[in-house]
C-alpha positions in Angstrom: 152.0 110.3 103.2 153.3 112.9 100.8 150.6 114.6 98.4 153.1 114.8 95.7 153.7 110.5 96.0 151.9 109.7 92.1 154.2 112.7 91.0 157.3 111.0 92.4 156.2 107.8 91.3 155.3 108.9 87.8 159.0 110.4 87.5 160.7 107.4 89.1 159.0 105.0 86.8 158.3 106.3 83.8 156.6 104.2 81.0 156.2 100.3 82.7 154.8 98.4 79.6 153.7 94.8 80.9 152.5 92.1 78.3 150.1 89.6 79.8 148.7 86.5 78.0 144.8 86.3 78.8 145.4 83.5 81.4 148.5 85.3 83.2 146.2 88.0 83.1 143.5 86.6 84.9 145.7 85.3 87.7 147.3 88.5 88.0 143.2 89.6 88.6 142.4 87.3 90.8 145.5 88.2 93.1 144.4 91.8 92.8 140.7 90.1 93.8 142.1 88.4 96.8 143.8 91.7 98.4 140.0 93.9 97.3 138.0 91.0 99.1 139.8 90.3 102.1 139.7 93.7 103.2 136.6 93.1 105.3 135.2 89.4 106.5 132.3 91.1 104.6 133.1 90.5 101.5 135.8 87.9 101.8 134.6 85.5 98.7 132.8 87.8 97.2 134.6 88.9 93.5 135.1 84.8 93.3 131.6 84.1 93.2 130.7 87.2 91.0 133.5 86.0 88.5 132.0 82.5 88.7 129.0 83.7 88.0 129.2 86.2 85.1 131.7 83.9 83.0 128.7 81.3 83.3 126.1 83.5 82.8 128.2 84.5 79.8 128.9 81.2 78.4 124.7 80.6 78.0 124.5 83.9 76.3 126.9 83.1 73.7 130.3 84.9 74.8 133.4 83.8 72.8 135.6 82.1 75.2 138.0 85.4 74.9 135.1 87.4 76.1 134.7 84.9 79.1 138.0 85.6 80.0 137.6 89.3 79.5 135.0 89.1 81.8 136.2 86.8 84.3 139.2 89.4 84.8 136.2 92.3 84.7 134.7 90.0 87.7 137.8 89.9 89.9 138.5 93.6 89.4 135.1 95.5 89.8 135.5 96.1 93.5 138.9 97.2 92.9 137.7 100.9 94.2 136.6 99.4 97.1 140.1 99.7 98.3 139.8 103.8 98.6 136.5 102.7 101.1 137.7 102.9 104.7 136.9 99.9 106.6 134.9 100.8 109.3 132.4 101.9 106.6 132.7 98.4 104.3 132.5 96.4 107.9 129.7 98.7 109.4 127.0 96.4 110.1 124.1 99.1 110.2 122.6 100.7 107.7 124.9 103.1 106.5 124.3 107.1 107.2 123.8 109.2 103.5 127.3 110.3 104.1 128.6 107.2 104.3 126.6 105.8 101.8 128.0 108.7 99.4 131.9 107.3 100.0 131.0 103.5 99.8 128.8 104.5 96.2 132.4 106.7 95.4 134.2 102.8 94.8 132.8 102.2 91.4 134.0 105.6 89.6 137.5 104.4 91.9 137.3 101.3 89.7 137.0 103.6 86.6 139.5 105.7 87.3 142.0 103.1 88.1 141.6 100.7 85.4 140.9 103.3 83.0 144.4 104.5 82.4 145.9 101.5 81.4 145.8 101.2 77.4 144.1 98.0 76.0 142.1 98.0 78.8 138.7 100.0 77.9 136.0 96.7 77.7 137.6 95.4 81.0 137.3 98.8 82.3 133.0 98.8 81.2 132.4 96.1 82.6 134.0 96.5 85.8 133.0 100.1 86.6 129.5 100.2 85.3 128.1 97.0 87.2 126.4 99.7 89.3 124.5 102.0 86.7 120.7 100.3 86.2 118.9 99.9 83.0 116.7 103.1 83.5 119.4 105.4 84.1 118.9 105.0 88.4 122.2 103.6 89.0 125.5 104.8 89.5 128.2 106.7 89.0 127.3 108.1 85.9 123.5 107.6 85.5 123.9 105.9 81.8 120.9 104.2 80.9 120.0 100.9 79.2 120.7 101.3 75.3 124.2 102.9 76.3 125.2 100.3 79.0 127.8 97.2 77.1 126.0 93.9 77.1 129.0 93.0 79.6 128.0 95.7 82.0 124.5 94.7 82.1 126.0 90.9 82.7 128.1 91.8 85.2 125.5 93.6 87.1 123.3 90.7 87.2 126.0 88.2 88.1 127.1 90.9 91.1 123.2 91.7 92.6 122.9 87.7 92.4 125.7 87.2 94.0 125.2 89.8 96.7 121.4 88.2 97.6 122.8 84.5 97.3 125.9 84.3 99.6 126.3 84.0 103.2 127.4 87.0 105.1 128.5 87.1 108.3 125.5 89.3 109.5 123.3 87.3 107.3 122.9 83.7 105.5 122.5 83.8 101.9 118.2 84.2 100.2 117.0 80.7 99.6 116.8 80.0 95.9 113.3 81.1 95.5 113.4 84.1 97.2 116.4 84.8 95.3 114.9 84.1 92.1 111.7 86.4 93.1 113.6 89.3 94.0 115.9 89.2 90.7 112.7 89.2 88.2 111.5 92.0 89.9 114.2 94.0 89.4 114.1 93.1 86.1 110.5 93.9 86.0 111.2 97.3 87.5 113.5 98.6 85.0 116.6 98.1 86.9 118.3 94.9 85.3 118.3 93.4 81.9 115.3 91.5 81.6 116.7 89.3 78.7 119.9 88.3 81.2 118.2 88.0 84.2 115.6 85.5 82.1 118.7 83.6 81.3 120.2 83.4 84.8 116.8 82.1 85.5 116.9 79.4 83.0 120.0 77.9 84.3 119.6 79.0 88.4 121.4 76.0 89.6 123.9 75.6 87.4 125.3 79.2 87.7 124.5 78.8 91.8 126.3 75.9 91.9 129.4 77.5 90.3 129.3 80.4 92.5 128.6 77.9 95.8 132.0 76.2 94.3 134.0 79.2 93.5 133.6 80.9 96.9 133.7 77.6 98.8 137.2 77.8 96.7 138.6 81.0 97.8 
């Protein structure tokens, strides 16, 4: 409850260094990914299937397998500022008033702040926290159009707004396939998503659907 708690936690551990191989890592994400998901019945399986899908997605555009791990562990951690979201406004199922709208957009710079201060950490931390900003500069938090946003950003935001229409909510079942696949070219026709990622999520629908399906049927 105290104001001053990072202070005193600053002083009473100073300088924690923690080597990770890539795999330890990405358990270590996905535990982190358990505790962001199950915060609401919401969202329950949803970094799985976004991780599921973005490595996949990134395997057919030609990522190194160390940049499929890098970007699995970008997956499991880019609602990690979802945590600072109350609950009552994650589990609202309404539409959301602009002031609540304004806290629930607040979870992505959240991210970026977070992941941000640890060292080694900056293409993780791109990934994760710019799966919101849009490919003509209308997303958020900080409005950075297409030729600045990382290849894995504009993955990741693909893999996360196909994941979103795809899987079942409790409020709502999941868009059929072609419905799915409608709604994702015309956001890329509309300036918002990378048309050259979306064409390739396209190209292999089922495959990357079917690993999603498996990875949230998983967790």
């Amino acid at each position: 409850m105290s104001p001053a708690m990072e202070n005193i936690l600053r002083r009473s551990v100073p300088g924690v260094w923690i080597d990770l191989e890539s795999d330890l890592l990405a358990d270590f994400a996905y535990l982190l990914c358990r505790l962001i998901d199950f915060k609401s019945r919401f969202t329950a399986t949803h970094s799985s299937g976004v991780a599921a899908a973005a490595v996949t997605l990134a395997d057919h555009i030609g990522f190194s397998h160390t940049e499929q791990q890098m970007m699995r562990v970008a997956a499991y951690l880019h609602d990690l500022g979802k945590l600072a979201v109350p609950a009552e406004i994650i589990e609202k199922p309404g539409a959301l008033s602009p002031a609540e709208r304004d806290v629930m957009m607040g979870h992505v710079y959240f991210t970026y702040d977070i992941l941000s201060r640890i060292e080694g950490f900056e293409t993780v931390t791109s990934w994760s926290s710019l799966h919101q900003e849009r490919m003509d500069g209308s997303g958020y938090p900080f409005h950075i159009e297409g030729r600045d946003l990382p290849l894995g950003a504009r993955v990741m935001a693909v893999a996360d707004v196909f994941t979103a229409l795809t899987e079942d909510r409790p409020y709502r079942r999941g868009m059929p396939a072609e419905q799915a696949r409608l709604s994702l070219g015309q956001m890329a026709q509309h300036g918002a998503l990378d048309a050259r990622v979306v064409h390739v999520l396209l190209q292999h629908f089922d495959e990357i659907n079917a690993a999603r399906e498996n990875a949230q049927r998983r967790a």
